[in-house]
VEXFIPA-778428 format. One record per atom (N, C-alpha, C): chain; atom name; x negated, y negated, z negated; residue in one letter; residue number from 1. Coordinates in steps of 0.1 Angstrom, whole numbers. Atoms other than C-alpha are relative to their C-alpha. Example, Ala and Ser with C-alpha at 12.3 -4.5 7.8 and 13.67 -1.06 7.14 Angstrom:
<sites>
A;N;-9;12;0;a;1 .
A;CA;-123;45;-78;a;1 .
A;C;-9;-12;0;a;1 .
A;N;9;11;0;s;2 .
A;CA;-137;11;-71;s;2 .
A;C;8;-11;-8;s;2 .
</sites>
This chain:
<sites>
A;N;-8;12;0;x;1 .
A;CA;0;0;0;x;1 .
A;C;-9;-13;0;x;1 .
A;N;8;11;-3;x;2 .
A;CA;-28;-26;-6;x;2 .
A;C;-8;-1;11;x;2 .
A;N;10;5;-15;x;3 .
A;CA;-46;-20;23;x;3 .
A;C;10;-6;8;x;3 .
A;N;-8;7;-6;x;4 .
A;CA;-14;-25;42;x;4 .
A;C;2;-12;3;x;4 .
A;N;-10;13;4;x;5 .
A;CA;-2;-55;26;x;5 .
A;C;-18;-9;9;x;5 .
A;N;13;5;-6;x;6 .
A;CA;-46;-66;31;x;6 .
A;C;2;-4;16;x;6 .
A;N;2;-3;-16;x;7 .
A;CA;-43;-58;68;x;7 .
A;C;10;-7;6;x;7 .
A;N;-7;6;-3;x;8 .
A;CA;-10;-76;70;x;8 .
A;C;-3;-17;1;x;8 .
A;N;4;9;6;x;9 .
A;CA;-24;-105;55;x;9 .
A;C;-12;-6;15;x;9 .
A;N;12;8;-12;x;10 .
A;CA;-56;-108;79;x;10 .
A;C;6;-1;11;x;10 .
A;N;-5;-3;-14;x;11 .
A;CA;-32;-101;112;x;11 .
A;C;8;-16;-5;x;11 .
A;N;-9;10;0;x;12 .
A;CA;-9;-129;97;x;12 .
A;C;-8;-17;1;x;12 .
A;N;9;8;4;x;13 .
A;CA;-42;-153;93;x;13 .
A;C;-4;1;16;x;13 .
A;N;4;1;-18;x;14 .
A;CA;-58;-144;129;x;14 .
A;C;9;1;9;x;14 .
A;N;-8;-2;-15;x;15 .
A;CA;-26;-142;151;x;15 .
A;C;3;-15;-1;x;15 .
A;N;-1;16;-4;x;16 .
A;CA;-25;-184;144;x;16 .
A;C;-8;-9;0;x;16 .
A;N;10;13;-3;x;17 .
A;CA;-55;-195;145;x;17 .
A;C;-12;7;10;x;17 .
A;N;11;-1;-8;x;18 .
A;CA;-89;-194;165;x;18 .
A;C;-12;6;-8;x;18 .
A;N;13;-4;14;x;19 .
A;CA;-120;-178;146;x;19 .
A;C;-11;8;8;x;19 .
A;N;11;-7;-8;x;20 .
A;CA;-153;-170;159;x;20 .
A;C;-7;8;-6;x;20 .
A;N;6;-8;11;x;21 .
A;CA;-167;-142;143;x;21 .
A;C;-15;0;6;x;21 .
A;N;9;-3;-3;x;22 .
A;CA;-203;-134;144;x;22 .
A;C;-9;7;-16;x;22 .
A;N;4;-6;8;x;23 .
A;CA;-226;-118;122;x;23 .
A;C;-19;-5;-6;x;23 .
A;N;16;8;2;x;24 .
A;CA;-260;-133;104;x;24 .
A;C;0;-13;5;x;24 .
A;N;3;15;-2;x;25 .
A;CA;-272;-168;117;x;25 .
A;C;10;-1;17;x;25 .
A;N;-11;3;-8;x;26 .
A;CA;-245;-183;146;x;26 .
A;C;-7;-16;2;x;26 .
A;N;-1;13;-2;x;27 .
A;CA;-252;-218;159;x;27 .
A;C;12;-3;8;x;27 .
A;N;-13;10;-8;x;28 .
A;CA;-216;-236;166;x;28 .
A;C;-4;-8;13;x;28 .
A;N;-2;15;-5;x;29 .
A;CA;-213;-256;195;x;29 .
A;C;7;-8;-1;x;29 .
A;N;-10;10;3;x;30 .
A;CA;-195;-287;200;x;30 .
A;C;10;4;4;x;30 .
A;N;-12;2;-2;x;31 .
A;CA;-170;-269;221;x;31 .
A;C;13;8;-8;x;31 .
A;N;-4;-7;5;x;32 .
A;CA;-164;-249;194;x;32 .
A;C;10;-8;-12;x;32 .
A;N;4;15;11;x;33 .
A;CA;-156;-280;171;x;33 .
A;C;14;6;-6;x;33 .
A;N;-14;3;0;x;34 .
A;CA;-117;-270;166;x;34 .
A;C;2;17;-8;x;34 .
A;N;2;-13;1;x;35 .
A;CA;-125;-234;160;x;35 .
A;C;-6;4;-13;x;35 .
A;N;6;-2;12;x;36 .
A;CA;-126;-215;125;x;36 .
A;C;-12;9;-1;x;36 .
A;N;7;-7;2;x;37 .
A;CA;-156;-196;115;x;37 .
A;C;-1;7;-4;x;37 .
A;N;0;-9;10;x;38 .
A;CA;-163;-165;99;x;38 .
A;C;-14;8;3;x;38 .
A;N;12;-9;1;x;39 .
A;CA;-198;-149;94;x;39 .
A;C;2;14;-10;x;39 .
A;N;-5;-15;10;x;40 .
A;CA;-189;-112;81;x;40 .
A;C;-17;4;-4;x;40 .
A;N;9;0;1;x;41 .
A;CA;-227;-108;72;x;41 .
A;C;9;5;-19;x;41 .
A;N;-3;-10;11;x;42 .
A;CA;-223;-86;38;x;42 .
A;C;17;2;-3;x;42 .
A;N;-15;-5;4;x;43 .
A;CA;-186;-83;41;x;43 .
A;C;5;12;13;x;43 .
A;N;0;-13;-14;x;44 .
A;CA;-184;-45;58;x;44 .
A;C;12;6;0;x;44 .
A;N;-10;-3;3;x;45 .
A;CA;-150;-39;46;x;45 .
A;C;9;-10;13;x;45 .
A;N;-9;14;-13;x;46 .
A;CA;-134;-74;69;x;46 .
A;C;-6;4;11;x;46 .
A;N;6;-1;-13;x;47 .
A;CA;-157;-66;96;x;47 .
A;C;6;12;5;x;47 .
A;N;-4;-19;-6;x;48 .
A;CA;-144;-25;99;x;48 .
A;C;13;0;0;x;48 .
A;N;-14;6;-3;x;49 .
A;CA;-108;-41;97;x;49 .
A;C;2;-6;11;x;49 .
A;N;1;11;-11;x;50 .
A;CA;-117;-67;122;x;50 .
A;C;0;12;12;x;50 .
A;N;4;-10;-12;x;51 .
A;CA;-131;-43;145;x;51 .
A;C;11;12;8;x;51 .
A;N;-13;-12;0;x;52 .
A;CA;-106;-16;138;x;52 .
A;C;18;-4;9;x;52 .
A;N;-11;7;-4;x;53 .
A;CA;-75;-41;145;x;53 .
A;C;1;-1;9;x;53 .
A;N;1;7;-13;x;54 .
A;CA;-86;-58;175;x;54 .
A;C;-10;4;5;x;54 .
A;N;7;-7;-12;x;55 .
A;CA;-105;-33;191;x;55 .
A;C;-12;-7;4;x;55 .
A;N;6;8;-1;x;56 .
A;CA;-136;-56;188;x;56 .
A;C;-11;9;-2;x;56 .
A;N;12;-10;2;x;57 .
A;CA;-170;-39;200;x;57 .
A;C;-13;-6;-3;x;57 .
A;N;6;5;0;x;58 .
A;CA;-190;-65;200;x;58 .
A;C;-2;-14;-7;x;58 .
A;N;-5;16;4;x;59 .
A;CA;-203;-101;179;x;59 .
A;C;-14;0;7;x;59 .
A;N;-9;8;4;x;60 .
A;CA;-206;-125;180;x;60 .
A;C;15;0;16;x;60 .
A;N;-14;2;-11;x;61 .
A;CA;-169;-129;197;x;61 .
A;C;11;-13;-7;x;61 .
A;N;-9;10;6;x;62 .
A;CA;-142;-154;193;x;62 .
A;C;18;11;-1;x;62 .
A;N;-12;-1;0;x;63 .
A;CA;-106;-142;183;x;63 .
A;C;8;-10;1;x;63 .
A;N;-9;12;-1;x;64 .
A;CA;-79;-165;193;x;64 .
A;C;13;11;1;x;64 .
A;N;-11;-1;1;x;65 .
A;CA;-44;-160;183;x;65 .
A;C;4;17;2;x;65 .
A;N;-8;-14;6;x;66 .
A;CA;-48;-120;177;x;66 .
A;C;-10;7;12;x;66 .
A;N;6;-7;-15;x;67 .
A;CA;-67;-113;216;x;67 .
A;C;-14;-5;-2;x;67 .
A;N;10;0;1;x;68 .
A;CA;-105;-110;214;x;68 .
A;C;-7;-6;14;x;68 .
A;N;10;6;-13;x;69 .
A;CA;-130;-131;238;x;69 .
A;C;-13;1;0;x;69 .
A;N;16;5;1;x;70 .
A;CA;-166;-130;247;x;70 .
A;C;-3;-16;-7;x;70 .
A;N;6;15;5;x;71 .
A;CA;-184;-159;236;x;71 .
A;C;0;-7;18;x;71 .
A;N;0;7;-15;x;72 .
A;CA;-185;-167;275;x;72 .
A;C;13;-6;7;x;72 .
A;N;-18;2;-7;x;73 .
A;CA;-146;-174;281;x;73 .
A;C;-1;-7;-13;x;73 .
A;N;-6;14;12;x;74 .
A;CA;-145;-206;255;x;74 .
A;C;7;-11;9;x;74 .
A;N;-10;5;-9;x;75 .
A;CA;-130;-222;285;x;75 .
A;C;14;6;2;x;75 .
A;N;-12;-12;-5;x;76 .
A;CA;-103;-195;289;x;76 .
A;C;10;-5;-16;x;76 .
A;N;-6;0;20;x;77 .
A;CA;-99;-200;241;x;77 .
A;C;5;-10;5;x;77 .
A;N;-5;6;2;x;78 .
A;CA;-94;-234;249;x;78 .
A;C;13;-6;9;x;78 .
A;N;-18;0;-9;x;79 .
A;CA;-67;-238;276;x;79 .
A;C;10;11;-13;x;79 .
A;N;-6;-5;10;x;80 .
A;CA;-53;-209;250;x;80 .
A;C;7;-11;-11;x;80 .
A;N;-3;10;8;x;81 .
A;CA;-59;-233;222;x;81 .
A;C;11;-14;9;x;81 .
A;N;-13;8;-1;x;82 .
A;CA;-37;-264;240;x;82 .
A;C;14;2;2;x;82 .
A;N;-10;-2;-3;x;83 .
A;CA;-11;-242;251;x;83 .
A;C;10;6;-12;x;83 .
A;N;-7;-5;14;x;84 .
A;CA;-3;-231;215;x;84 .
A;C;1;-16;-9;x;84 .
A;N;-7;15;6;x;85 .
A;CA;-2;-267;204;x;85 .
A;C;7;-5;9;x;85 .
A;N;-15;9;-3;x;86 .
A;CA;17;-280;228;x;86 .
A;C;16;10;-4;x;86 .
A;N;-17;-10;8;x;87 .
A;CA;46;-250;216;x;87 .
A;C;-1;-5;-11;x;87 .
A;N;-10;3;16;x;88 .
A;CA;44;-259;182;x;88 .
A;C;0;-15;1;x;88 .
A;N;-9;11;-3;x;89 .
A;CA;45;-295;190;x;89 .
A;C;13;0;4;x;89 .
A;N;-14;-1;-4;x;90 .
A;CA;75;-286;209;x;90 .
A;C;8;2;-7;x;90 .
A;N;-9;-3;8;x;91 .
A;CA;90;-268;187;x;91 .
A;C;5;-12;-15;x;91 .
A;N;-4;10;12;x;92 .
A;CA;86;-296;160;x;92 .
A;C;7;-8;4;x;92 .
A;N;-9;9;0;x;93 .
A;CA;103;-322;182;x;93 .
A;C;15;6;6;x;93 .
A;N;-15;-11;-4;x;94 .
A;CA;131;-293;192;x;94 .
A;C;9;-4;-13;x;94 .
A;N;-7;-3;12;x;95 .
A;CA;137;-291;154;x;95 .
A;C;3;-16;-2;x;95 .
A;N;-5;9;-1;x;96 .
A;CA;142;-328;155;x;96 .
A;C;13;-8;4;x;96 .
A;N;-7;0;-5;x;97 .
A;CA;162;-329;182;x;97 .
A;C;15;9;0;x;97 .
A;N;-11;-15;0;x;98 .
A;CA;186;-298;172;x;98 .
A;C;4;-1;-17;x;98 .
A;N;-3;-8;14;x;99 .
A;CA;187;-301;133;x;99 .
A;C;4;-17;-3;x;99 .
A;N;-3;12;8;x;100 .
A;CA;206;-331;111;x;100 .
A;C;-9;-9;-7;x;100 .
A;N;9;7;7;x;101 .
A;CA;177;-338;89;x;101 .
A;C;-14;10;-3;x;101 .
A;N;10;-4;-1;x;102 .
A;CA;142;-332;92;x;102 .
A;C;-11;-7;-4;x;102 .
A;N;10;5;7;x;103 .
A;CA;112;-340;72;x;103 .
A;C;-14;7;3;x;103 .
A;N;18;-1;-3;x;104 .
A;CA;71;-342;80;x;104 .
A;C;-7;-2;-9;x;104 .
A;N;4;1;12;x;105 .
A;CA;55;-336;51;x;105 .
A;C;-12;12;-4;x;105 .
A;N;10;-5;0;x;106 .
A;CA;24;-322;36;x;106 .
A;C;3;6;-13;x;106 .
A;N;-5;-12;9;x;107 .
A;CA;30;-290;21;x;107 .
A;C;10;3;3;x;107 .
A;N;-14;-10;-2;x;108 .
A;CA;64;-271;17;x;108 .
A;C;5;-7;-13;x;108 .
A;N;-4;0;16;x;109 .
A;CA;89;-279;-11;x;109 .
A;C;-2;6;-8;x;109 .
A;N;2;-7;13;x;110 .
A;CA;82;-256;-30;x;110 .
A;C;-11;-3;0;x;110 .
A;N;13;6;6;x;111 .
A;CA;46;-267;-30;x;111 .
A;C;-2;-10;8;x;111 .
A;N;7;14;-4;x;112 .
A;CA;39;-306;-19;x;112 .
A;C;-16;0;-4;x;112 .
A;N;14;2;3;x;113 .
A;CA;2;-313;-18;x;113 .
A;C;-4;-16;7;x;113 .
A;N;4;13;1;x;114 .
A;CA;5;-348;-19;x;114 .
A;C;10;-10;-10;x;114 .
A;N;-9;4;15;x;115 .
A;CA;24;-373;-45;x;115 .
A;C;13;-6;13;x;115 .
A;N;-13;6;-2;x;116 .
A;CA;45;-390;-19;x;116 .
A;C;8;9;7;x;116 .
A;N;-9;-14;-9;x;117 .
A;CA;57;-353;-2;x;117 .
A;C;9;-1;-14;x;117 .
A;N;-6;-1;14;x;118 .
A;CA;66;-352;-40;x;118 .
A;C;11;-7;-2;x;118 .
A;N;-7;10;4;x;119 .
A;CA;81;-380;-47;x;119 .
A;C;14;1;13;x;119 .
A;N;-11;-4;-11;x;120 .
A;CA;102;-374;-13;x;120 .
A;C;7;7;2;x;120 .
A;N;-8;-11;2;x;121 .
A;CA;114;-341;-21;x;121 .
A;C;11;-3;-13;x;121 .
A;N;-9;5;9;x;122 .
A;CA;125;-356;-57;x;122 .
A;C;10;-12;4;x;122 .
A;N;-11;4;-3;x;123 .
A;CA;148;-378;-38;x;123 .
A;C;9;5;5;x;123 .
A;N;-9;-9;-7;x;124 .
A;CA;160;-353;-20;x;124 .
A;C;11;9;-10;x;124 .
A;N;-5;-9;9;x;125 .
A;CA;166;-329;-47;x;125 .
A;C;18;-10;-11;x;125 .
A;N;-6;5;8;x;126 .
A;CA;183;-358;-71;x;126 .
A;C;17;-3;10;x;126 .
A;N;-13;-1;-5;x;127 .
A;CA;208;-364;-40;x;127 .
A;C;7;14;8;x;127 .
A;N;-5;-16;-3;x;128 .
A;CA;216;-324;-36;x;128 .
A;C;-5;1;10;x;128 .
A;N;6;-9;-7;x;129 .
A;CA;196;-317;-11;x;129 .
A;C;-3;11;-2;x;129 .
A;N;7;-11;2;x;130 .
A;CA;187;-283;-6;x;130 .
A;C;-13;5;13;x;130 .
A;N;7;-4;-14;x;131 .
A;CA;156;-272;16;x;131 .
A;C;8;11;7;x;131 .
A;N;-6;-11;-10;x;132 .
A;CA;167;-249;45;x;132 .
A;C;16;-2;1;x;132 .
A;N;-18;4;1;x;133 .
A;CA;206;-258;35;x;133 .
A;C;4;-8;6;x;133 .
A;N;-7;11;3;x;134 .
A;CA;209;-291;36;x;134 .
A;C;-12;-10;13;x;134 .
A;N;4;3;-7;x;135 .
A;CA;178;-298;58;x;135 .
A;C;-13;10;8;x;135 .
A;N;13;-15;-5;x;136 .
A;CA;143;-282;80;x;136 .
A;C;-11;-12;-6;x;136 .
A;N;13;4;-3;x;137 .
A;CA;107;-292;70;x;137 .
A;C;-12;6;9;x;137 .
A;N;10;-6;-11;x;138 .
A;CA;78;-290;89;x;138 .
A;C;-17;-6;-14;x;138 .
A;N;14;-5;10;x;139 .
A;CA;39;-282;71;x;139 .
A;C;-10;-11;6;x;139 .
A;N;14;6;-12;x;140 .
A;CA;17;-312;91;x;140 .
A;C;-10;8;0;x;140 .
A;N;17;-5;1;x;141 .
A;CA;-15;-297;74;x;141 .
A;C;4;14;6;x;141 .
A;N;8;-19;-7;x;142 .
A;CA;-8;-263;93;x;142 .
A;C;-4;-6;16;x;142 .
A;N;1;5;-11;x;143 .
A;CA;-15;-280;126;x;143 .
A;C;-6;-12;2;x;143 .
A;N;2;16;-7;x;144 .
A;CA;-36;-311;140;x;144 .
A;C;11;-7;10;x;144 .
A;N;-7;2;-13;x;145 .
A;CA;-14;-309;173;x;145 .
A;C;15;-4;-8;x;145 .
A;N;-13;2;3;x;146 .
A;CA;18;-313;154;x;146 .
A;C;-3;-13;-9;x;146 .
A;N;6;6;7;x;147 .
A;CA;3;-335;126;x;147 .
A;C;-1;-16;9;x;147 .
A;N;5;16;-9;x;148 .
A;CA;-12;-364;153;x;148 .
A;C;16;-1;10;x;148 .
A;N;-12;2;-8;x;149 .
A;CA;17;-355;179;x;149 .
A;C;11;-4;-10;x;149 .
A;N;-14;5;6;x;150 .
A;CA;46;-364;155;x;150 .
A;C;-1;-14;0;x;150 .
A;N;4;17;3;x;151 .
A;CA;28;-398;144;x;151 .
A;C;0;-6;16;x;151 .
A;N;-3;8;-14;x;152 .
A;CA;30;-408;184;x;152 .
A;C;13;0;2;x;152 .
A;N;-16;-2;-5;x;153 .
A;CA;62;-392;187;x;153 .
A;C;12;-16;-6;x;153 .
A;N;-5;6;10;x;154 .
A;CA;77;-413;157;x;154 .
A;C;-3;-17;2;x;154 .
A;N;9;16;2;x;155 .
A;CA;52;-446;162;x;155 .
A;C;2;-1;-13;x;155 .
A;N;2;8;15;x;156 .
A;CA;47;-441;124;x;156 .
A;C;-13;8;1;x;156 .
A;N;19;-3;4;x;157 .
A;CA;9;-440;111;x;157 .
A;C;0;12;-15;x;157 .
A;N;7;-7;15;x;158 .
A;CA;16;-419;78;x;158 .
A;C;11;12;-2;x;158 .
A;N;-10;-6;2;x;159 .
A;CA;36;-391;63;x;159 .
A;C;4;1;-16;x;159 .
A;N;-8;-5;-7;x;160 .
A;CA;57;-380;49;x;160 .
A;C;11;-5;12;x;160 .
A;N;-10;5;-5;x;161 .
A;CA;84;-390;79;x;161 .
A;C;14;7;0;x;161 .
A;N;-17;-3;4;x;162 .
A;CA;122;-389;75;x;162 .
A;C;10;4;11;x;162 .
A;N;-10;-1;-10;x;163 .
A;CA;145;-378;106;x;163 .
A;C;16;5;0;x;163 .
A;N;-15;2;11;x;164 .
A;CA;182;-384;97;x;164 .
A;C;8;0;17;x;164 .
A;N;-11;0;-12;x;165 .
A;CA;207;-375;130;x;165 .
A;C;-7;0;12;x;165 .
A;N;4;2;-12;x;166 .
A;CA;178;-372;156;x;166 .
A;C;-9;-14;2;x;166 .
A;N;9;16;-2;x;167 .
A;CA;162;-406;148;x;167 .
A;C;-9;0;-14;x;167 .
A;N;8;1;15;x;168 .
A;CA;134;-416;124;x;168 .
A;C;6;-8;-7;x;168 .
A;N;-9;6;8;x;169 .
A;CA;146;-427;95;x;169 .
A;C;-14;-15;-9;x;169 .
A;N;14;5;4;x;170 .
A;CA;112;-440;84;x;170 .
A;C;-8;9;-12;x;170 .
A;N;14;-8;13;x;171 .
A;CA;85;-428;54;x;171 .
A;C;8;-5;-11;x;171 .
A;N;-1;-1;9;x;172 .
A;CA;88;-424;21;x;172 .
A;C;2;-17;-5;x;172 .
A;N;-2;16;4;x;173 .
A;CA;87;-465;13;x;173 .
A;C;13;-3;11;x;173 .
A;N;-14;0;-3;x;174 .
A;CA;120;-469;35;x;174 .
A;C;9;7;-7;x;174 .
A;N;-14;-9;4;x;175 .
A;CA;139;-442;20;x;175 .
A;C;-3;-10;-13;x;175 .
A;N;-4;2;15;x;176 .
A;CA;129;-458;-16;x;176 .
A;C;8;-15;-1;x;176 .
A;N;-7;16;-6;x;177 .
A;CA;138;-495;2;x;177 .
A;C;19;4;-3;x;177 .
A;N;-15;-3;1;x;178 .
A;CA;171;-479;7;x;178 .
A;C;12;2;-8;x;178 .
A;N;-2;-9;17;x;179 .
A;CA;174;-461;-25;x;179 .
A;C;8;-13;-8;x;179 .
A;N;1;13;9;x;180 .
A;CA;171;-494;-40;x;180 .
A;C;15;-10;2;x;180 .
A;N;-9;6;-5;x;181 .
A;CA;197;-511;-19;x;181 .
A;C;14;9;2;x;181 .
A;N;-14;-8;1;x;182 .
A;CA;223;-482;-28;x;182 .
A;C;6;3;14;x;182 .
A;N;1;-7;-20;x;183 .
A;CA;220;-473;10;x;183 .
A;C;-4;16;0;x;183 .
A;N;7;-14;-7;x;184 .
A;CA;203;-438;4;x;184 .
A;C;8;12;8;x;184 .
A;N;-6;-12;-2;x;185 .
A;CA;233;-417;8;x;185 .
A;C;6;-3;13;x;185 .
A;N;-7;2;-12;x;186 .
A;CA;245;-431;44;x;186 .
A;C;-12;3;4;x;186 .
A;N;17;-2;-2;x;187 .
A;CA;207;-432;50;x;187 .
A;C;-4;17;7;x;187 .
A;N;0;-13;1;x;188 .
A;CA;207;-396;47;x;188 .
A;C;7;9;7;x;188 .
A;N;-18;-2;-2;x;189 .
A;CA;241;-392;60;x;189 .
A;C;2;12;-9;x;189 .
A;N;-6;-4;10;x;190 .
A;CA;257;-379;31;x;190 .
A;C;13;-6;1;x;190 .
A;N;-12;9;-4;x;191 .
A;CA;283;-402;40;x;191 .
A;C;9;3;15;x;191 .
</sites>
């Protein structure tokens, strides 16, 4: 059962990101700049998982998104890499465009990892919101491409941002603007 759940865990970690494995001393290049690392160099247990999983015969190699590449096809990873940001960009201005209220914020409710995700959820909460019920969030820090793409999308520079009917509603200092002005719950539409 623990190896399972292990094995589950690493597939759930390499099928969303990029990761160059290699073994002992590796010099990055630049076009690698985007791309996570991993030197398995005394770790023989990840490396005979690695190997085992994704049929991987040789390092150094790059995994991207679960499919294994030479180190010679980093042109091939990164057309990969844009075509997986531009889907989850998509998907975030989908969920914009498709859901009542939607919030860009760093972390998840159940864990904020910043004070004003916090402070934005406890407004949420005090006017019954419920996550997933009542509205969708989105994770910026799991993504740059979603992260920078929203702040163009939006023309706002910071997060958290508020999307109330398909429109931005603004950041965390508007909603409290509102708050203040006994506006939050039309704001919100709650109204």
């Amino acid at each position: 059962m623990g190896e399972n759940s292990n094995e589950n865990s690493i597939k759930s970690l390499v099928e969303q990101s990029i990761i160059v494995l290699y073994y002992g001393e590796f010099e990055v290049t630049d076009e690698m700049f985007t791309f996570n690392e991993l030197n398995l160099q005394g770790k023989p247990d990840l490396e005979r998982t690695l190997r085992r999983l994704y049929k991987i015969d040789s390092l150094p190699c790059i995994l991207a998104y679960g499919s294994v590449f030479s180190m010679e096809e980093i042109a091939a990873v990164q057309e990969i890499e844009r075509e997986f940001n531009k889907k989850q960009l998509d998907a975030a201005i989908d969920l914009i465009k498709t859901q009542k209220r939607v919030i860009f914020i760093k972390g998840t409710p159940t864990r904020p990892q910043c004070r004003f995700t916090k402070e934005l959820l406890g407004i949420f909460q005090e006017e019954g919101l419920s996550p997933e019920r009542d509205y969708k969030s989105v994770n910026v820090l799991e993504t740059d491409a979603v992260r920078e793409g929203i702040k163009e999308y939006g023309d706002w520079p910071t997060y958290p941002q508020v999307y109330i009917n398909h429109e931005l509603a603004g950041g965390l200092d508007v909603i409290k603007a509102e708050r203040a002005q006994g506006r939050i719950r039309a704001v919100l539409g709650l109204q």
